[in-house]
Backbone and ligand atoms as CSV (ligand in chain L), in Angstrom:
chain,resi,resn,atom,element,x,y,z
A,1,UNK,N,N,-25.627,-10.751,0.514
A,1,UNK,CA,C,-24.915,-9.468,0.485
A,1,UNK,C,C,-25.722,-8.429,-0.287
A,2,UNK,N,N,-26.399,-8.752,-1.518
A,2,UNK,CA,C,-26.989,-8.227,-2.223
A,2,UNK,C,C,-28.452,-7.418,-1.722
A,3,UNK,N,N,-28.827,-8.674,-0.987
A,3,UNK,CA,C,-30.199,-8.355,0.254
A,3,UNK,C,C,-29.840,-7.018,1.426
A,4,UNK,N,N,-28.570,-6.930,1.692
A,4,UNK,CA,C,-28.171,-5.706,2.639
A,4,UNK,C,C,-27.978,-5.205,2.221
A,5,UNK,N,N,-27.488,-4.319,0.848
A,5,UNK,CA,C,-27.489,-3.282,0.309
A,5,UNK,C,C,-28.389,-2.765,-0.295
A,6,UNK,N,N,-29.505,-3.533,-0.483
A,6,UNK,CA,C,-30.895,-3.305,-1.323
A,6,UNK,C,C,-31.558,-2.910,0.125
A,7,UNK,N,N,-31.712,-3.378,1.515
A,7,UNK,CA,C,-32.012,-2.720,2.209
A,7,UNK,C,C,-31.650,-1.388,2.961
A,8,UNK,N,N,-30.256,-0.931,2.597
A,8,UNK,CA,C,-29.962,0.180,2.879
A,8,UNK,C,C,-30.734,1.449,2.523
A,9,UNK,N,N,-30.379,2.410,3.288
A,9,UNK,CA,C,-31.512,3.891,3.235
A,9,UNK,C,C,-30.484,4.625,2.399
A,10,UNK,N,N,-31.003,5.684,1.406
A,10,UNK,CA,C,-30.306,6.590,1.350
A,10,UNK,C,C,-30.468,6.852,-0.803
A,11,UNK,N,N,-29.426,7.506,-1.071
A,11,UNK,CA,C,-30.268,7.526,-2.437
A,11,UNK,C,C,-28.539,6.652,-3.091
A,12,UNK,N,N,-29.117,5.887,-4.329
A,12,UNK,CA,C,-28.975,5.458,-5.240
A,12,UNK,C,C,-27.773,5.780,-6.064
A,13,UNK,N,N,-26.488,5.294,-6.277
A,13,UNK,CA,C,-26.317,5.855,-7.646
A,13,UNK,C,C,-25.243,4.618,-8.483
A,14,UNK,N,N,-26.097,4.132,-9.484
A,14,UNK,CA,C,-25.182,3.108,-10.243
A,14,UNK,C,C,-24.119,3.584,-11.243
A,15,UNK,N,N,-23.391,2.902,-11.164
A,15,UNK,CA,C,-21.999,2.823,-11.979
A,15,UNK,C,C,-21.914,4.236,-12.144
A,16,UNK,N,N,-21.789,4.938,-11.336
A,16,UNK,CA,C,-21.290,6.359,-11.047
A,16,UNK,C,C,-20.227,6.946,-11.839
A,17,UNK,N,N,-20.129,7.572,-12.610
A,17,UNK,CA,C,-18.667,8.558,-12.903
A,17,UNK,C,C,-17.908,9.641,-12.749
A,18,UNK,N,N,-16.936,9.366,-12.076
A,18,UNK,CA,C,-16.446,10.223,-11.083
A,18,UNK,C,C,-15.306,11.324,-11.952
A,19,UNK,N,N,-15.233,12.188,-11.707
A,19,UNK,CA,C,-13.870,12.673,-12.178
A,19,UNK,C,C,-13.608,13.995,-11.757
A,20,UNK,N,N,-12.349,14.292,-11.429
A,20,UNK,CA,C,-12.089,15.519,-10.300
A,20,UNK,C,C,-10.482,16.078,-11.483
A,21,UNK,N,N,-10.611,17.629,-11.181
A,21,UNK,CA,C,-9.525,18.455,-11.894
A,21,UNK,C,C,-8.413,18.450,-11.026
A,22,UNK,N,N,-7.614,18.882,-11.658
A,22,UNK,CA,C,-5.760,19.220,-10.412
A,22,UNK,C,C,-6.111,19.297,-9.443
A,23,UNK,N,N,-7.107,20.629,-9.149
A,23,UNK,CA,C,-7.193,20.923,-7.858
A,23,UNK,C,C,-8.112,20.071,-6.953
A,24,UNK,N,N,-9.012,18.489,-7.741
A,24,UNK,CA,C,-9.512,17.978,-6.702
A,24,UNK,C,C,-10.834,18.262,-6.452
A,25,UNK,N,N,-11.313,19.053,-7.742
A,25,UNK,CA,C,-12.642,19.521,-7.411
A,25,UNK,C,C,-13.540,18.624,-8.536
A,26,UNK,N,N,-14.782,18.023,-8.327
A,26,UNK,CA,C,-15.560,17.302,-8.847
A,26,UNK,C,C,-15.699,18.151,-10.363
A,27,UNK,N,N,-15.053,17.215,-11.638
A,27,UNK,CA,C,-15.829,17.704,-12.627
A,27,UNK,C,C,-16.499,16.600,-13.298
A,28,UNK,N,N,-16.970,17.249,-14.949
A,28,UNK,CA,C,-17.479,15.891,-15.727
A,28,UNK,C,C,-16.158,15.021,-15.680
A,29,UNK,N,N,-16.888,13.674,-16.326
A,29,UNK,CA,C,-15.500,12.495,-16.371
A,29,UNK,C,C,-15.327,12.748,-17.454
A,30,UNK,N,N,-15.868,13.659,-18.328
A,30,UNK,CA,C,-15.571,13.689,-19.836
A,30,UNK,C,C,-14.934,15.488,-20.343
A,31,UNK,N,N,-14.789,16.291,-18.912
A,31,UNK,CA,C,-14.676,17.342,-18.969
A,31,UNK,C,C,-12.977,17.467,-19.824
A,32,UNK,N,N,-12.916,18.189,-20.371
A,32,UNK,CA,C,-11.215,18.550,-20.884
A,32,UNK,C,C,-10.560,18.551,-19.707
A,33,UNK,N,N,-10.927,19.115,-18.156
A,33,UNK,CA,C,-9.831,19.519,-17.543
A,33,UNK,C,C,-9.263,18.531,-16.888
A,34,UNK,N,N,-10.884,17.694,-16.532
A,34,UNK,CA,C,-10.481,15.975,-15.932
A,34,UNK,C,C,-9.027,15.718,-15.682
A,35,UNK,N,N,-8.497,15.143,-14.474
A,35,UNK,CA,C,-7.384,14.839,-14.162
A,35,UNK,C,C,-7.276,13.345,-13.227
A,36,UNK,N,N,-8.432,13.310,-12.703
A,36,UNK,CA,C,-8.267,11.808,-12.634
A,36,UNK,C,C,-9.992,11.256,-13.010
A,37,UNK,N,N,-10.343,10.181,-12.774
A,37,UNK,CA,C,-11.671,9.313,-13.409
A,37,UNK,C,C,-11.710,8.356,-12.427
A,38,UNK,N,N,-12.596,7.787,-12.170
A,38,UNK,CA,C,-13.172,6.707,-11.669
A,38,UNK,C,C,-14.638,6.177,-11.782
A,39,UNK,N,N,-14.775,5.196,-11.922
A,39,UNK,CA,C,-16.628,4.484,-11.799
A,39,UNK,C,C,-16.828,3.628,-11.041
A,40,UNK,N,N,-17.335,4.067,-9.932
A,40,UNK,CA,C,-17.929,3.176,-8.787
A,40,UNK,C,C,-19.235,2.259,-9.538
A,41,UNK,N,N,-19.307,0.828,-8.670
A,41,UNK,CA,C,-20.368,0.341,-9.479
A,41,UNK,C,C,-21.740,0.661,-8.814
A,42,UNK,N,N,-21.583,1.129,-7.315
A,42,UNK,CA,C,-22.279,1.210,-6.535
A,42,UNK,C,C,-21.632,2.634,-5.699
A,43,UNK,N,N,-23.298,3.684,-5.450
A,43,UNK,CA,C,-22.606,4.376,-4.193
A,43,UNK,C,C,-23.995,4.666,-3.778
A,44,UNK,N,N,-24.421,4.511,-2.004
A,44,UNK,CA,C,-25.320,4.897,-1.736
A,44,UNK,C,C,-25.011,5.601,-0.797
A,45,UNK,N,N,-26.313,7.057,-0.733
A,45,UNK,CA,C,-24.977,8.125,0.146
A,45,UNK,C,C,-27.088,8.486,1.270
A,46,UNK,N,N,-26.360,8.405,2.410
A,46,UNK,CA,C,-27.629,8.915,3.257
A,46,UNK,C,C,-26.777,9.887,4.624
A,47,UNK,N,N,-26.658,11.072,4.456
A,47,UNK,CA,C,-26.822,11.855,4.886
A,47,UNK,C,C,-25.149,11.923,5.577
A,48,UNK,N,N,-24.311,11.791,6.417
A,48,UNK,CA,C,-23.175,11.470,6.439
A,48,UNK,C,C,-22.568,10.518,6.367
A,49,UNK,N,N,-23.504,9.410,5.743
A,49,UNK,CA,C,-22.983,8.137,6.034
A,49,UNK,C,C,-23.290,7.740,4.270
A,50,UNK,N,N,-21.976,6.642,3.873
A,50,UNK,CA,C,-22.039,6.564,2.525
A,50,UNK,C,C,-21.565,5.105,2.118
A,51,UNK,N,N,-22.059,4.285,1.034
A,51,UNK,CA,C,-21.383,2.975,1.392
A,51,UNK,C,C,-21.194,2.866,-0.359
A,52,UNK,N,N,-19.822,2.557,-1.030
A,52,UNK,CA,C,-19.542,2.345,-1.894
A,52,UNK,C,C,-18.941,0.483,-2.292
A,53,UNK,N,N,-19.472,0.152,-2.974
A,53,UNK,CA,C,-19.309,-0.958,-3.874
A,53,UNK,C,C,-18.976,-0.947,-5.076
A,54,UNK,N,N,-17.899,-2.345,-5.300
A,54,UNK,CA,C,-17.237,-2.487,-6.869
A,54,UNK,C,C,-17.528,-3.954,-6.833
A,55,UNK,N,N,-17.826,-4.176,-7.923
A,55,UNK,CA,C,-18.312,-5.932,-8.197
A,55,UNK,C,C,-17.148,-6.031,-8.375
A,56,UNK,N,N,-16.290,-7.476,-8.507
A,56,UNK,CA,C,-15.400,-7.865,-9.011
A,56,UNK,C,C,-15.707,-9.445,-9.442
A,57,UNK,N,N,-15.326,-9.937,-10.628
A,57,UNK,CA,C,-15.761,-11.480,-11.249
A,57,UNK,C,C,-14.590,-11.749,-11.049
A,58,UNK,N,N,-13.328,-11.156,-10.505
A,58,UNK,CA,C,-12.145,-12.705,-10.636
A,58,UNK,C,C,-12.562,-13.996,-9.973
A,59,UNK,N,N,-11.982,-15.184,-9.899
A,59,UNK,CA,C,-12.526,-16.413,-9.058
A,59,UNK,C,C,-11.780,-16.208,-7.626
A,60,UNK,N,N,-10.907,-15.318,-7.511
A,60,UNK,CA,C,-10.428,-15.569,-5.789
A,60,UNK,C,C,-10.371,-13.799,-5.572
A,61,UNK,N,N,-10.582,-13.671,-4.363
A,61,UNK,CA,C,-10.292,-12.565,-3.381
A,61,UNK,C,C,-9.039,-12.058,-3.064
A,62,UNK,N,N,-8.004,-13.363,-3.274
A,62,UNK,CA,C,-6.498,-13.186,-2.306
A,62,UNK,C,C,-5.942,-12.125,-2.644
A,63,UNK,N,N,-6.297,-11.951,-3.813
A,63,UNK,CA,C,-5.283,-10.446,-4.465
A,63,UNK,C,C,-5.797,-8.814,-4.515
A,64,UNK,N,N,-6.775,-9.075,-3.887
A,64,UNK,CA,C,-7.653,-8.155,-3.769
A,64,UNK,C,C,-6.880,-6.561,-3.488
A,65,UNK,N,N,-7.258,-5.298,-4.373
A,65,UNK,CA,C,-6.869,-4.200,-4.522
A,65,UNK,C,C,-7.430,-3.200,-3.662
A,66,UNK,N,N,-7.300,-3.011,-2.461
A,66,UNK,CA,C,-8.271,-2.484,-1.679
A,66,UNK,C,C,-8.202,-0.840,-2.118
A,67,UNK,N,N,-6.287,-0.635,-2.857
A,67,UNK,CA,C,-5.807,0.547,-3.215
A,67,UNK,C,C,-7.047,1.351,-3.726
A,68,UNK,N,N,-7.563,1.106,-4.896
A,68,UNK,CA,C,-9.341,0.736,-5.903
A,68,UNK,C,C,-9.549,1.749,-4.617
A,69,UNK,N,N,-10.567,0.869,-3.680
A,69,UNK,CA,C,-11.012,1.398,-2.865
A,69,UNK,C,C,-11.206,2.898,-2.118
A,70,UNK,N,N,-9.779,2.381,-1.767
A,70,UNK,CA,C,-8.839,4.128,-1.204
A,70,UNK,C,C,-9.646,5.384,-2.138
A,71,UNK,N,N,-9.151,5.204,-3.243
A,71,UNK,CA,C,-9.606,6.425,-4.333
A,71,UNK,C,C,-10.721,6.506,-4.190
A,72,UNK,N,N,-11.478,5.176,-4.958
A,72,UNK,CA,C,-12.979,5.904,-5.139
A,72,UNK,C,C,-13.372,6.523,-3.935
A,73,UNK,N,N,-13.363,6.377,-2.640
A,73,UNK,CA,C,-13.684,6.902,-1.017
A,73,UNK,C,C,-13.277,8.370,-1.592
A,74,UNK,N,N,-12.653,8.528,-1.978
A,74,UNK,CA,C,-11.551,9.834,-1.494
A,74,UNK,C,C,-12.289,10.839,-2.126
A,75,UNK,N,N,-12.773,10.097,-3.914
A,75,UNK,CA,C,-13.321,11.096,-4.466
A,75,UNK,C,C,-14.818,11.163,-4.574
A,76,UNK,N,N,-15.656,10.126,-3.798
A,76,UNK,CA,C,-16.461,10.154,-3.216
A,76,UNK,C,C,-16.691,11.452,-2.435
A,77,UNK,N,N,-15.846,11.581,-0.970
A,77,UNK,CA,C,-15.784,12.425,0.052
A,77,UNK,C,C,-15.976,13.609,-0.964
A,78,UNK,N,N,-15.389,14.302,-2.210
A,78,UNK,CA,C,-15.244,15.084,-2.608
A,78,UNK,C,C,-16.621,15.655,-3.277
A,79,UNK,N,N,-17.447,14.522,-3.833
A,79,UNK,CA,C,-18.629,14.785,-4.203
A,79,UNK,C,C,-19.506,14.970,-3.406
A,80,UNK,N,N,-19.180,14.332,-2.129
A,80,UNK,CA,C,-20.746,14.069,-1.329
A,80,UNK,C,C,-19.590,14.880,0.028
A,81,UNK,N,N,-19.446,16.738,-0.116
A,81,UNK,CA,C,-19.087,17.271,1.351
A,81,UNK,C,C,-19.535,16.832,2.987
A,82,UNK,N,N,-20.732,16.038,2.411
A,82,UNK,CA,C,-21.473,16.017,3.888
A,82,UNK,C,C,-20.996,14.778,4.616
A,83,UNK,N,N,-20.236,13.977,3.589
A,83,UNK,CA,C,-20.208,12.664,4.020
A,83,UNK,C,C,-19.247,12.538,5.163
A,84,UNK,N,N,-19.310,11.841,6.052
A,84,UNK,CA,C,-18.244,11.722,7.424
A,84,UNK,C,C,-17.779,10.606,6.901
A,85,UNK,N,N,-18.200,9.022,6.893
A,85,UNK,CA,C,-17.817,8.155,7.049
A,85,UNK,C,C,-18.605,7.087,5.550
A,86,UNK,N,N,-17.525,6.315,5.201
A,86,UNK,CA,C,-18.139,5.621,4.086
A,86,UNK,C,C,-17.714,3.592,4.369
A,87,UNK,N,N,-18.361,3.234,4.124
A,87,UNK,CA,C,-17.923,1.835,4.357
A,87,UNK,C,C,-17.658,1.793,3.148
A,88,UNK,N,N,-16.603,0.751,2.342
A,88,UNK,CA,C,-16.398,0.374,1.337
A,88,UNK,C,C,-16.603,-0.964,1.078
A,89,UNK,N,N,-16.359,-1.624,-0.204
A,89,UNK,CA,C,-16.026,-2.821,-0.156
A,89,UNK,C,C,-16.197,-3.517,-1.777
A,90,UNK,N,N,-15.484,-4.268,-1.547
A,90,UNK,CA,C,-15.299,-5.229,-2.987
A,90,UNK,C,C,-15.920,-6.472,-3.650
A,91,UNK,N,N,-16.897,-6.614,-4.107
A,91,UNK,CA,C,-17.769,-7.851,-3.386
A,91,UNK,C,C,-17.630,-8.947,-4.963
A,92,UNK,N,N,-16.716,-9.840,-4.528
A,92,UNK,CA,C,-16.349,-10.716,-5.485
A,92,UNK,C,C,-17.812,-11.475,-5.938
A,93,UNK,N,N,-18.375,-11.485,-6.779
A,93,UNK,CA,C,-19.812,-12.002,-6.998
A,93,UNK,C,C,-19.859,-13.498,-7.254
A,94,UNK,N,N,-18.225,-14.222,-7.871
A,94,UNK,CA,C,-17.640,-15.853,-8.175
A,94,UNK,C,C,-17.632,-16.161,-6.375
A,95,UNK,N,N,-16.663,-15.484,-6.363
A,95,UNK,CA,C,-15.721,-16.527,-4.782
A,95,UNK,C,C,-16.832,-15.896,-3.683
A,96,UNK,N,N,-17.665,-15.303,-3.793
A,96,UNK,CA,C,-18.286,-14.329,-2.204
A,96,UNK,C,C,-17.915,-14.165,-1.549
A,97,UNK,N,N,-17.303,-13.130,-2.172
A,97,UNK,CA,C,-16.263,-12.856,-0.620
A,97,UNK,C,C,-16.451,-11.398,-0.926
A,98,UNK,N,N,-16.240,-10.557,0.494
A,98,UNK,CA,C,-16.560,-9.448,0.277
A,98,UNK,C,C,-15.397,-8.726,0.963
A,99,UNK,N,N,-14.350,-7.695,0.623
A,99,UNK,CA,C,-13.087,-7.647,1.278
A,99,UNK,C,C,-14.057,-6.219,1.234
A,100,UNK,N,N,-14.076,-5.774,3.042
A,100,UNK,CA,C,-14.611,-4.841,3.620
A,100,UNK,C,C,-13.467,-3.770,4.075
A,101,UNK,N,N,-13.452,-2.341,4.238
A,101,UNK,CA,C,-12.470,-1.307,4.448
A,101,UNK,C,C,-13.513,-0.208,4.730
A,102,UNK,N,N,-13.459,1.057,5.972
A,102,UNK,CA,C,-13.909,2.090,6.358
A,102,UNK,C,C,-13.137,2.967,6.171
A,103,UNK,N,N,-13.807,4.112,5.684
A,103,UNK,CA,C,-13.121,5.508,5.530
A,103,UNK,C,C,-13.246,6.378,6.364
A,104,UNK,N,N,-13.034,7.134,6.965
A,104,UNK,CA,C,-13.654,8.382,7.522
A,104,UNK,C,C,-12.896,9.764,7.185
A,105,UNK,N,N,-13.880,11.130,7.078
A,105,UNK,CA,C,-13.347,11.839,7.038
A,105,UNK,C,C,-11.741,12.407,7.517
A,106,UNK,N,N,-11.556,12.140,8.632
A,106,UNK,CA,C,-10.338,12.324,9.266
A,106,UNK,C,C,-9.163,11.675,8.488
A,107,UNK,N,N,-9.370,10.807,7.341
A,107,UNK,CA,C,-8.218,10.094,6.966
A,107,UNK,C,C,-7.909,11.031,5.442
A,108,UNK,N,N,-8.691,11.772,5.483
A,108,UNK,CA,C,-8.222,12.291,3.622
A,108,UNK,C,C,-7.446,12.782,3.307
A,109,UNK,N,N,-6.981,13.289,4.428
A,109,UNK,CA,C,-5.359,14.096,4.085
A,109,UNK,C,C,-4.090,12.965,4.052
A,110,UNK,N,N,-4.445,11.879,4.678
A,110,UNK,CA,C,-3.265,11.309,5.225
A,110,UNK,C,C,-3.020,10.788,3.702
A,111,UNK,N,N,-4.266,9.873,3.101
A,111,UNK,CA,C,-4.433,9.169,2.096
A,111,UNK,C,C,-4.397,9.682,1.168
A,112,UNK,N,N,-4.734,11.364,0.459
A,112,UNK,CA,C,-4.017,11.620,-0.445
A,112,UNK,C,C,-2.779,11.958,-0.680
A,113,UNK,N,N,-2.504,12.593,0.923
A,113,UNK,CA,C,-0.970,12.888,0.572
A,113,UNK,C,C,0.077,11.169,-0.034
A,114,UNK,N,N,-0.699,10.409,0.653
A,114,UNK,CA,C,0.022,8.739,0.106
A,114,UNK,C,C,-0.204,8.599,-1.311
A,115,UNK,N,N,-1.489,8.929,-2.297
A,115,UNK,CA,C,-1.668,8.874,-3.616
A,115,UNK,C,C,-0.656,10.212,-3.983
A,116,UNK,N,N,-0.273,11.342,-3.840
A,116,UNK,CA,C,0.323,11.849,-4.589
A,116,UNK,C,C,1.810,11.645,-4.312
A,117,UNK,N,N,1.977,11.051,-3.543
A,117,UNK,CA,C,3.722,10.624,-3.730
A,117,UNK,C,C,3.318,9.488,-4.582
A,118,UNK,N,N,2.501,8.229,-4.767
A,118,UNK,CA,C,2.997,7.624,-5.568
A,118,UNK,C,C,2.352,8.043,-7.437
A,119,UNK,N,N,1.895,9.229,-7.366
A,119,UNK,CA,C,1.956,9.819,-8.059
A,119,UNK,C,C,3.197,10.300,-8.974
A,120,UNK,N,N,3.812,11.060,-8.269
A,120,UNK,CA,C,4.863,11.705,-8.279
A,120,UNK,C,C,5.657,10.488,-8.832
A,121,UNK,N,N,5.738,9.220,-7.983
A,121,UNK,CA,C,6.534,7.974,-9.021
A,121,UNK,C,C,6.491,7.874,-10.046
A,122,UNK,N,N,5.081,7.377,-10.100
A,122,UNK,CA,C,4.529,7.247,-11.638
A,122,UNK,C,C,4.941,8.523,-12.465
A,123,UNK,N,N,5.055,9.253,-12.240
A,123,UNK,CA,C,5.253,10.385,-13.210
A,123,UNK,C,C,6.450,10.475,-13.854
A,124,UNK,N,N,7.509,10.554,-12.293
A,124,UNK,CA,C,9.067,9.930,-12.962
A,124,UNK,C,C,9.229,9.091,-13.115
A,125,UNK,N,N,8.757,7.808,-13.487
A,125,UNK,CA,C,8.945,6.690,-13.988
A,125,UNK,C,C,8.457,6.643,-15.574
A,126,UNK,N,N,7.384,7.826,-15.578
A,126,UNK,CA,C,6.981,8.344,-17.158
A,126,UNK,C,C,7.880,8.900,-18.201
A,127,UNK,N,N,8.240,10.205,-16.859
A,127,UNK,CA,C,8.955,10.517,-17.610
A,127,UNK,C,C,10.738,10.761,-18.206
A,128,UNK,N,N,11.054,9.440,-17.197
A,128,UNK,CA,C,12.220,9.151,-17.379
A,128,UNK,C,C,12.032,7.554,-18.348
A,129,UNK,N,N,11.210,6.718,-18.373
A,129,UNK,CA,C,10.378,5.789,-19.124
A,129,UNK,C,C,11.114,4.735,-18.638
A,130,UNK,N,N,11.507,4.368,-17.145
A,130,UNK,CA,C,12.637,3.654,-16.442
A,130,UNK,C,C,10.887,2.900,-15.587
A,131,UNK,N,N,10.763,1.408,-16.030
A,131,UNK,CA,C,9.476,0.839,-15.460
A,131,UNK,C,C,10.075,-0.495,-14.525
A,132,UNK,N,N,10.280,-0.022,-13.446
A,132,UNK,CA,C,11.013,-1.050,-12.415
A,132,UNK,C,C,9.925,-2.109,-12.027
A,133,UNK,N,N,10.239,-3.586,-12.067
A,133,UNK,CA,C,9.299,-4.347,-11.763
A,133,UNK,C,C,9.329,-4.341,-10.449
A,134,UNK,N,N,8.030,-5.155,-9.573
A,134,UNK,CA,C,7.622,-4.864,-8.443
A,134,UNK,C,C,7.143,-6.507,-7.858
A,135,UNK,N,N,7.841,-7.308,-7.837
A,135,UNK,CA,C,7.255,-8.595,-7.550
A,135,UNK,C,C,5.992,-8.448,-6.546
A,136,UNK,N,N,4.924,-9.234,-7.129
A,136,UNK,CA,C,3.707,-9.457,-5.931
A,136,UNK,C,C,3.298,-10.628,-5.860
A,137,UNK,N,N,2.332,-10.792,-5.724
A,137,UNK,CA,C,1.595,-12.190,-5.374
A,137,UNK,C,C,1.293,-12.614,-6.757
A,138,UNK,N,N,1.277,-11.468,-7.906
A,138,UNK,CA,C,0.631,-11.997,-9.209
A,138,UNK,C,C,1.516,-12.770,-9.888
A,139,UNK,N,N,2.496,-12.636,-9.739
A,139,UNK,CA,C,3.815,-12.719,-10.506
A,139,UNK,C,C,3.518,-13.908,-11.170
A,140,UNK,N,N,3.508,-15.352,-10.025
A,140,UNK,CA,C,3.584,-17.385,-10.515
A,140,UNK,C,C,2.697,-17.156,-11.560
A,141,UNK,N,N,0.806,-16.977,-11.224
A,141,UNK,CA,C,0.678,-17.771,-12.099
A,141,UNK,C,C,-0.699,-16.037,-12.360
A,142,UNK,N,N,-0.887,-15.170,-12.206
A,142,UNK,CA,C,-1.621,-14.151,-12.501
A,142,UNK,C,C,-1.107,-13.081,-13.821
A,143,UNK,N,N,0.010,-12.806,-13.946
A,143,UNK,CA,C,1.075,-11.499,-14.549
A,143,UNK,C,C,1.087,-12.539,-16.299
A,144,UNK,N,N,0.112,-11.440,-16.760
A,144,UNK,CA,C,0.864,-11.397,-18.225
A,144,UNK,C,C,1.814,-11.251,-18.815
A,145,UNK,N,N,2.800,-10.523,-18.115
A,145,UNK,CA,C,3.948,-9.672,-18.709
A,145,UNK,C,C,4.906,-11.068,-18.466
A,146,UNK,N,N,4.992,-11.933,-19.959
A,146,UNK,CA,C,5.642,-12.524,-19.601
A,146,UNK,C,C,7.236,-12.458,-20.388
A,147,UNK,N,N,7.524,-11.285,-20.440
A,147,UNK,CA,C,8.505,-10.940,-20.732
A,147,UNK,C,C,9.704,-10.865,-19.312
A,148,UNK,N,N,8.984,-10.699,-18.226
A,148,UNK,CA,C,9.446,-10.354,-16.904
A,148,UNK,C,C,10.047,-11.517,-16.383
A,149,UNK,N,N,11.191,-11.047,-15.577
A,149,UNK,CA,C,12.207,-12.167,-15.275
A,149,UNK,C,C,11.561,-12.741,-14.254
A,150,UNK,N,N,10.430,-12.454,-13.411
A,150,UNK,CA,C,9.280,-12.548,-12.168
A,150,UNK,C,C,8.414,-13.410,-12.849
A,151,UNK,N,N,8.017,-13.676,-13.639
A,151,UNK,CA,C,7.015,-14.198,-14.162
A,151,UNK,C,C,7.241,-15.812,-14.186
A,152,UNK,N,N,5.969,-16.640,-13.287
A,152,UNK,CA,C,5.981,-17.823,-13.284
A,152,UNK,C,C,6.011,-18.381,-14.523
A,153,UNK,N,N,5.897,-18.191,-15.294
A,153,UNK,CA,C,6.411,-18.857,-16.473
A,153,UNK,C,C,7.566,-19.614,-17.349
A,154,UNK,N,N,8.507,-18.175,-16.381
A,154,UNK,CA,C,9.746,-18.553,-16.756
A,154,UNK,C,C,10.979,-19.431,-16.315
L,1,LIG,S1,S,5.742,-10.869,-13.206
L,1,LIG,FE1,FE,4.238,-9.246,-13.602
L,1,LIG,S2,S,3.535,-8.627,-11.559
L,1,LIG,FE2,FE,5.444,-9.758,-11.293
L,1,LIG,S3,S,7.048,-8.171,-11.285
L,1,LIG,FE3,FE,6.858,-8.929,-13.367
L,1,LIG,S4,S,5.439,-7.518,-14.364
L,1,LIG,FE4,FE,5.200,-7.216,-12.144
């Protein structure tokens, strides 16, 4: 896996730091106005075409966050205007497994409008401080929170 991305064309950029203001526009990740952040571990961008990578060391794939994904693409697209299309992917470096996902321009509206509603959750869930659990796959034997009535532990 490592061998196909080292052969890819295009330029370079490790553990990238991303960070975009309200309005969505690329700033520093360290800027005051910063409103969201991200660090890709990998982004190689050649001309409309762009392929982003995140190592991940857990030992299995199954739970895999492709959500991760979604964003960094999104704010990718935002840095790199030219970009049409980005392959993504998650490349577990333990289990090898590589959980693959395509972006394309045409999807950015759909997909942020989906991050800012669950935005908008998170926010009233802030600021009403009401944190509803969400059973997943982590719950048996992954979920720290073992305070939670979900939690294999209990
Ligand atoms: S056990 Fe953990 S993952 Fe499952 S619902 Fe509770 S807090 Fe969420």
């Amino acid at each position: 896996m490592l061998d196909s991305l080292k052969k890819k064309k295009g330029k370079r950029h490790c553990e990238m730091k991303l960070g975009l203001d309200r309005r969505l526009e690329p700033c520093s990740f360290t800027s005051e106005h910063v409103w969201w952040r991200g660090i890709v571990d990998l982004v190689i961008v050649d001309g409309e075409k762009a392929w982003i990578v995140d190592y991940k060391t857990s030992k299995s794939a199954l739970y895999a966050d492709k959500g991760q994904l979604e964003l960094m693409a999104l704010a990718t697209f935002r840095y790199f205007p030219n970009v049409k299309k980005i392959n993504a992917g998650l490349l577990f470096v333990v289990s090898n497994n590589f959980i693959a996902e395509t972006y394309t321009s045409d999807m950015i509206v759909k997909l942020w409008k989906k991050w800012f509603s669950n935005f908008k959750r998170m926010k009233t869930a802030y600021e009403q401080d009401i944190w509803n659990a969400h059973p997943s796959g982590l719950c048996k034997r992954h979920c720290v929170v073992v305070e939670c009535i979900h939690n294999g532990s209990n």
